[in-house]
C-alpha positions in Angstrom: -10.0 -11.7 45.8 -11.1 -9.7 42.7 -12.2 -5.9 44.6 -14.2 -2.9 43.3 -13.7 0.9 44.3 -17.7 1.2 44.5 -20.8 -1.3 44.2 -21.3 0.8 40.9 -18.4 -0.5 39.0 -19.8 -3.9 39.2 -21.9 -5.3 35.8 -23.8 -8.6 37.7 -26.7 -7.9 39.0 -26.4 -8.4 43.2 -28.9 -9.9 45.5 -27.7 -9.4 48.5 -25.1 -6.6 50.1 -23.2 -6.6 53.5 -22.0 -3.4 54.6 -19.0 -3.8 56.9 -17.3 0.0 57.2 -17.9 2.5 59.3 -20.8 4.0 60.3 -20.1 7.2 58.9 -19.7 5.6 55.8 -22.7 3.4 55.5 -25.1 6.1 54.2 -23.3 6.6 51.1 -23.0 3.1 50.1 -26.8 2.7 51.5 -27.1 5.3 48.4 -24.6 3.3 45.9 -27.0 -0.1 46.8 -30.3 1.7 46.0 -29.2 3.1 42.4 -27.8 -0.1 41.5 -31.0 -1.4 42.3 -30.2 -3.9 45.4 -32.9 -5.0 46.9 -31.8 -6.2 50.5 -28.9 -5.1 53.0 -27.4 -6.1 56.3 -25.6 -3.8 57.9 -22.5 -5.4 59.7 -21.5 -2.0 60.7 -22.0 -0.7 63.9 -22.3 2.6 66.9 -25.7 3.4 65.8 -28.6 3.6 68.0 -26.8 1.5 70.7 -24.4 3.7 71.0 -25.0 7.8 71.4 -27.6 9.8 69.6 -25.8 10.8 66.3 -25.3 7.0 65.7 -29.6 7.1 66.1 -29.6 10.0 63.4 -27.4 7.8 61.3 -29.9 4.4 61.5 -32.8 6.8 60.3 -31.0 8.1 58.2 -30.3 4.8 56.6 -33.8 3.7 56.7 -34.8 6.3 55.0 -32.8 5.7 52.1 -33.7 1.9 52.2 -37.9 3.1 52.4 -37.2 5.0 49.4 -36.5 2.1 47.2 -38.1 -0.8 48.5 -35.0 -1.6 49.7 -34.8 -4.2 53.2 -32.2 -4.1 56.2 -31.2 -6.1 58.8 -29.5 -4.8 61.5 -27.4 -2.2 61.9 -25.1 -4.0 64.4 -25.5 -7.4 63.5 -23.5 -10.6 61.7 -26.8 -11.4 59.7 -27.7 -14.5 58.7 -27.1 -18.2 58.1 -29.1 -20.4 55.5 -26.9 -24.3 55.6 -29.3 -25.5 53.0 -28.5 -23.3 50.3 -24.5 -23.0 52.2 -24.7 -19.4 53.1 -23.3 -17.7 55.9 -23.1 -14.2 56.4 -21.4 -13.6 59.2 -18.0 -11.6 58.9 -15.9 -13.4 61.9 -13.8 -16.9 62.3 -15.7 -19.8 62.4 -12.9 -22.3 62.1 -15.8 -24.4 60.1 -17.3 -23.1 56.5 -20.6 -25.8 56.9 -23.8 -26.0 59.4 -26.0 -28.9 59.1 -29.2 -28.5 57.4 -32.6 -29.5 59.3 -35.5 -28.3 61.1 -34.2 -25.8 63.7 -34.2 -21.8 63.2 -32.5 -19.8 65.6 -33.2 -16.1 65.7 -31.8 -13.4 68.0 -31.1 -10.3 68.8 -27.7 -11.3 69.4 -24.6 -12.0 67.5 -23.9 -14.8 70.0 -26.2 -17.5 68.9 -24.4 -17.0 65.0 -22.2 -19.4 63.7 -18.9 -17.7 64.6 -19.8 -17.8 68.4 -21.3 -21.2 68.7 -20.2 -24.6 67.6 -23.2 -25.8 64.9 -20.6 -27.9 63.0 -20.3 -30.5 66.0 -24.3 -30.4 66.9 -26.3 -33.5 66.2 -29.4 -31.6 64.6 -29.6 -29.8 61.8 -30.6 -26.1 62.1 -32.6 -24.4 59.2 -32.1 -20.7 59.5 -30.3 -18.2 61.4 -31.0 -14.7 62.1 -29.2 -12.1 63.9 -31.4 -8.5 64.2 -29.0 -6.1 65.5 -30.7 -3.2 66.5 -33.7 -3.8 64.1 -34.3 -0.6 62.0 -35.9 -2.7 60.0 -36.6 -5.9 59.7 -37.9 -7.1 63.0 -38.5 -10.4 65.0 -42.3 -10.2 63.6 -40.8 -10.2 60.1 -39.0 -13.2 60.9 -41.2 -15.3 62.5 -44.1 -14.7 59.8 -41.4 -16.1 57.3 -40.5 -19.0 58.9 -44.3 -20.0 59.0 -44.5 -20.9 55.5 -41.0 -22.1 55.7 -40.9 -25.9 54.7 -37.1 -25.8 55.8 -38.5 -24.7 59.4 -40.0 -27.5 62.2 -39.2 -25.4 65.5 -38.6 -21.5 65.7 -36.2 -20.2 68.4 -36.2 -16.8 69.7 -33.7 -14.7 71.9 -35.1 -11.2 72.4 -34.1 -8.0 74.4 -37.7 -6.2 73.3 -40.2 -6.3 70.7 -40.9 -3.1 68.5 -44.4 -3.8 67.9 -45.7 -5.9 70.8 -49.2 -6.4 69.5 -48.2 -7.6 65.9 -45.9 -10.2 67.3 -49.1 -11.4 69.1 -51.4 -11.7 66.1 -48.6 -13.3 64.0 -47.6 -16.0 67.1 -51.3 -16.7 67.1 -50.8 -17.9 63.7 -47.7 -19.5 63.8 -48.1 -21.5 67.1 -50.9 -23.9 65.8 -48.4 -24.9 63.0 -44.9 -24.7 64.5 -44.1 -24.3 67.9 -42.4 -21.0 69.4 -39.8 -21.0 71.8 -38.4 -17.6 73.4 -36.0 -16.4 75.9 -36.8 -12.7 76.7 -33.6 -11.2 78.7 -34.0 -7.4 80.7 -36.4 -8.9 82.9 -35.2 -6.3 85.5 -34.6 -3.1 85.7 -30.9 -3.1 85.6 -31.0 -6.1 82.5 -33.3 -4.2 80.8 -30.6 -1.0 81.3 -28.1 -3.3 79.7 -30.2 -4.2 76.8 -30.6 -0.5 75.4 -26.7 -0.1 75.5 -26.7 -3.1 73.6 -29.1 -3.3 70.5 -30.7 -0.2 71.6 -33.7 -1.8 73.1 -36.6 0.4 74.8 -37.4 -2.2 78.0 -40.7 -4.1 78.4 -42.9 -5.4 81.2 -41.9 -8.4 81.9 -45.2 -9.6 83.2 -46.7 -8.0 80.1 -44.6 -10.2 78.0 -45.4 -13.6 79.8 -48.9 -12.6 79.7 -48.7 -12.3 76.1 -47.2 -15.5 76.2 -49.7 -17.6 77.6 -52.2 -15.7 75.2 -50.2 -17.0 71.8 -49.1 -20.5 72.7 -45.4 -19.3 73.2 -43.2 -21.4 75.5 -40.9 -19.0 77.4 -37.4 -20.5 77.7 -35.4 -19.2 81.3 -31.7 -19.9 80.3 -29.6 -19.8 77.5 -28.6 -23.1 77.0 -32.2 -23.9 76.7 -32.2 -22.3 72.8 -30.0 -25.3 71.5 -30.9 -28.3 74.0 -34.9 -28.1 74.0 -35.6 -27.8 70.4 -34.4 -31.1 69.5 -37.2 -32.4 71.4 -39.7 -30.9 68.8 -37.2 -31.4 65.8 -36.7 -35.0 66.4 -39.8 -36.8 68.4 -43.5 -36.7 68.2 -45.4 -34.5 70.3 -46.7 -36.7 73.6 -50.7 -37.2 73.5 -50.6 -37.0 76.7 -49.0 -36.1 80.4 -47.8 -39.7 81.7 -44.4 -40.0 82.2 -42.4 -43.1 82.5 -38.5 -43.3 83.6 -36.3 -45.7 82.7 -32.7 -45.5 85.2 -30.1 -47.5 86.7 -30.1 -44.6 89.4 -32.5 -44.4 91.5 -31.4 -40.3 92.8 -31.8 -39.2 89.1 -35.4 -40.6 89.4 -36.3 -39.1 92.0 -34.9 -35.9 90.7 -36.6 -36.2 87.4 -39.9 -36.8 89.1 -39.5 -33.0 91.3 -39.4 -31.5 87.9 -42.0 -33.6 86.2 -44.3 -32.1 88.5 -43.1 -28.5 87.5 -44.3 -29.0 83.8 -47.6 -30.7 84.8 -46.3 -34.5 84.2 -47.5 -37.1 86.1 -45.7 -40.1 87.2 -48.8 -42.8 86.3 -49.3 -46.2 88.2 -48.0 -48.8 85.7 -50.8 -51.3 84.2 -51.4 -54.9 86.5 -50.1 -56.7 82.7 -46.7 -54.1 82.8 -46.1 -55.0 86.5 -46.1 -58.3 86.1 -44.0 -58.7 82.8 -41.2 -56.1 84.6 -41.3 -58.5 87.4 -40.7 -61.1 85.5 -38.1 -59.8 83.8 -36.1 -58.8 86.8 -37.5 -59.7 90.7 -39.5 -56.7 92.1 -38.6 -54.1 88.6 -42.2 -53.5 88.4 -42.6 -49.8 89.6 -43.2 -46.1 88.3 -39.9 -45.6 88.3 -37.9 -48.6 87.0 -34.5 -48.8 88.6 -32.4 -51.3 86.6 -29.2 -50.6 88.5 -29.6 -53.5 90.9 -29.9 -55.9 87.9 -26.8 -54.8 86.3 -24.7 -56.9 88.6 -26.3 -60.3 87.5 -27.7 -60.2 84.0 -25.3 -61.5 81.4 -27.3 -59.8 78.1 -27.8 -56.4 78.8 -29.0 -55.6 75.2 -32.3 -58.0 75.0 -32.9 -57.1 78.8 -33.3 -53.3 78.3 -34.9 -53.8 75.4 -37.3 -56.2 76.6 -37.7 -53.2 79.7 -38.1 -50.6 77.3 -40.4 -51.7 75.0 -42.7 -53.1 78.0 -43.0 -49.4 79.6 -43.5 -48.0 76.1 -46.3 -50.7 75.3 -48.0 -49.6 78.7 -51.1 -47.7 77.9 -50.7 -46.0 80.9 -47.9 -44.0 79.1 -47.3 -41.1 76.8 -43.2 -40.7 77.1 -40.4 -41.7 78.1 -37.0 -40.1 80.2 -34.3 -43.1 79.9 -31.5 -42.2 82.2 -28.2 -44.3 81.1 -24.8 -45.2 82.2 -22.3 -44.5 80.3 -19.0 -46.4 81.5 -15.6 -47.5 80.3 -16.9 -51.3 79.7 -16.3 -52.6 76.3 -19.6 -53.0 74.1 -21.5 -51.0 76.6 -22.5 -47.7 74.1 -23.1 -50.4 71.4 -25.3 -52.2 73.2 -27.1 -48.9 74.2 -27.6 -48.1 70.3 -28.5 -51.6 69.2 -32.0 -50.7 72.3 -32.5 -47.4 70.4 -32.3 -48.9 66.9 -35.4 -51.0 67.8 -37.4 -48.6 69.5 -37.1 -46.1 66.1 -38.3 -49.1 64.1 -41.1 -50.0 66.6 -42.1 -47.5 69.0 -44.2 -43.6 68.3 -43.6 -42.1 71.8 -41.3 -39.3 72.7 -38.4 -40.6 74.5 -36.1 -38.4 76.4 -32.3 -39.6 77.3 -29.8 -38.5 80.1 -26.2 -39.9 80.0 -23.5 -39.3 82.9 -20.7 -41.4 83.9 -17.0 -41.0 84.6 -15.6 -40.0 81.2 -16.4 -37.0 78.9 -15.5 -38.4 75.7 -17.4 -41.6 76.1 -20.5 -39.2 77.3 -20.5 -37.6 74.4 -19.3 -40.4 72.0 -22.5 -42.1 73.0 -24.9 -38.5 72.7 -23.6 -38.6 68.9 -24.6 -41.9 68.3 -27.8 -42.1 70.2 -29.3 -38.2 68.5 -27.8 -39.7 65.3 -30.4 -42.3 65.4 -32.9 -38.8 66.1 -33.3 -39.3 69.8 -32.7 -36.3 71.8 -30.1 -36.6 74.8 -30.1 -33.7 77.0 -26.6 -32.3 79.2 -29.0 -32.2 82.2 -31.6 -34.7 83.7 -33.5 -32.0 84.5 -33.6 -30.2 81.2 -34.6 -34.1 79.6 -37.7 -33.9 81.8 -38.4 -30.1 80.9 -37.9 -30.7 77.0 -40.7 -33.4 77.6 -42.8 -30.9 79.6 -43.0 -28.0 77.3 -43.7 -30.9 74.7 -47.0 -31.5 76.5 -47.5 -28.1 76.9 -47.5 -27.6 73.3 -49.5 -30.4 72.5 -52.2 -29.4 74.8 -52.2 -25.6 72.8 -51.8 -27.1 68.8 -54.9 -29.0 70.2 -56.9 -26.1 71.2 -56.0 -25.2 67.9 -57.2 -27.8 65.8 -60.5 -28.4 67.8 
């Protein structure tokens, strides 16, 4: 690769710099960036203000220079950020894959762990519009961010992992704004004393109250995630379904347990398990002796039907006609039996072409490869299957939740 001794003995003009040296190094080429006239920075480079006090005096120092000029930063301490659309990724580290799918899912943190080199985007099933590590946020900020992504067309769903917020009250006012549009979700970590000790050894983080911050939650239509997984599964909800209009839940299984499970947490999120209409009941019934209830357990039929295919379908699209419901958790099978995952996406291919209703899907069964052979094919098809039957339910919940807020918003 074609090298430089300084950013001054290159002609082009530069957009962009990453500054990966160290830290005792990075306010001279901080310098170097501003005469040549650079406009925006991320510093790669780390042991500033996460690390001992003259790394702090180094970070201001920095932002000083950048304030100067006009110029931006993000991080110090940070791998920066992705853009698939436009094929650029920042970050400095192994990825064993050069491409992220492009689509409606942003994923910002102040973490290096949610970045391409630390999680597997290549082999996910939705897209992902933008991703943004902050580092220690000298300057650029999660308020920054998040008012960008607003007017981003790229940008359906904005995720958030945060260890603090430098200016509390302007995240507010801008989540206020942004929540009507797009919805927000965020998992805040240091919610104790000894996490939030952690966080300021890590990005340099001063700690917050964490009943403060789900307070201000509440307050901006912000739905506050609880685990890390929960960044990349409940997204897709919002990415790839329409928002419920309202709280009725029906459940499609050939387990009964799972249903029963998934109806403890429906209650959790404020979903209801609704009494089917008289005309539902008596089509399930006919469709299979005694199927007819709020929670439809196919499994017993499994042993005598010979077309599987037009019989969930028929089931399906009967619970979805109902009136009486808003969304759907379909809990499936998946087993070594040949034509069984094609028959489950030859069901799903009809519903996109004829149904509006946010469906949910949980697959188990005895092999992980056909598991997740099926999740491909089925989110492929842009309906979200979940690694949990609780976090299916949950990513239908916070759906609701939403819906109920944009509508507060609108009216």
């Amino acid at each position: 690769m074609r090298v430089y001794p300084s950013i001054k003995d290159i002609q082009e003009k530069i957009d962009l710099a990453l500054i990966i040296i160290n830290r005792q190094a990075v306010p001279n080429v901080m310098r170097e960036c501003a005469e040549k006239g650079i406009k925006a920075v991320i510093v790669v480079a780390d042991g500033f203000a996460e690390r001992d006090e003259e790394g702090a005096k180094l970070q201001n120092e920095i932002l000083e220079i950048a304030r100067k000029v006009g110029m931006r930063i993000i991080g110090p301490n940070t791998v920066g950020v992705a853009n698939p659309e436009k094929g650029l990724i920042t970050s400095p580290y192994e990825a064993d894959y050069d491409r992220i799918n492009p689509g409606g899912i942003a994923i910002c943190s102040q973490t290096g762990i949610t970045h391409s080199q630390a999680f597997p985007f290549s082999d996910l099933n939705y897209g992902v519009s933008k991703i943004c590590d902050f580092g220690n946020k000298c300057d650029l900020d999660e308020s920054d961010m998040l008012e960008y992504l607003k007017d981003d067309p790229s940008t359906k769903v904005i995720t958030m992992y945060l260890e603090s917020m430098r200016d509390g009250r302007k995240f507010l006012e801008i989540s206020k704004r942004v929540t009507p549009e797009k919805p927000v979700l965020v998992l805040k970590s240091g919610r104790t004393k000894e996490g939030a000790r952690v966080s300021a050894s890590h990005t340099g983080s001063l700690a917050m109250d964490d009943q403060v911050f789900d307070a201000a939650c509440k307050q901006a239509g912000i739905l506050r995630l609880e685990r890390f997984s929960e960044l990349f599964e409940l997204p897709k909800m919002f990415a790839l379904q329409p928002l419920p209009k309202g709280n009725r839940l029906g459940i499609t299984t050939i387990t009964g347990g799972a249903g029963v499970l998934a109806t403890d947490e429906a209650a959790k999120f404020g979903l209801s398990i609704p009494t089917l209409s008289p005309e539902t009941v008596e089509k399930l019934n006919s469709i299979f002796p005694n199927l007819g209830k709020p929670i439809m357990d196919i499994g017993p039929a499994m042993a005598v039907i010979s077309d599987f295919v037009t019989f969930l379908s028929e089931v399906m699209e009967t619970i979805l006609s109902d009136h009486h419901i808003d969304c759907l958790l379909n809990i499936i099978w998946a087993g070594p039996v040949e034509g069984w995952g094609e028959s489950h996406v030859k069901v799903y291919k009809e519903l996109l072409r004829n149904f509006q209703k946010p469906i949910a899907t949980w697959i188990y069964g005895p092999r992980v490869p056909i598991i997740h052979d099926l999740t491909h094919r089925i989110e492929d098809l842009g309906f979200p299957v979940f690694v949990e039957v609780e976090m299916a339910v949950k990513a239908l919940g916070i759906a609701y939740q939403y819906a109920i807020w944009k509508k507060k918003g609108e009216t």
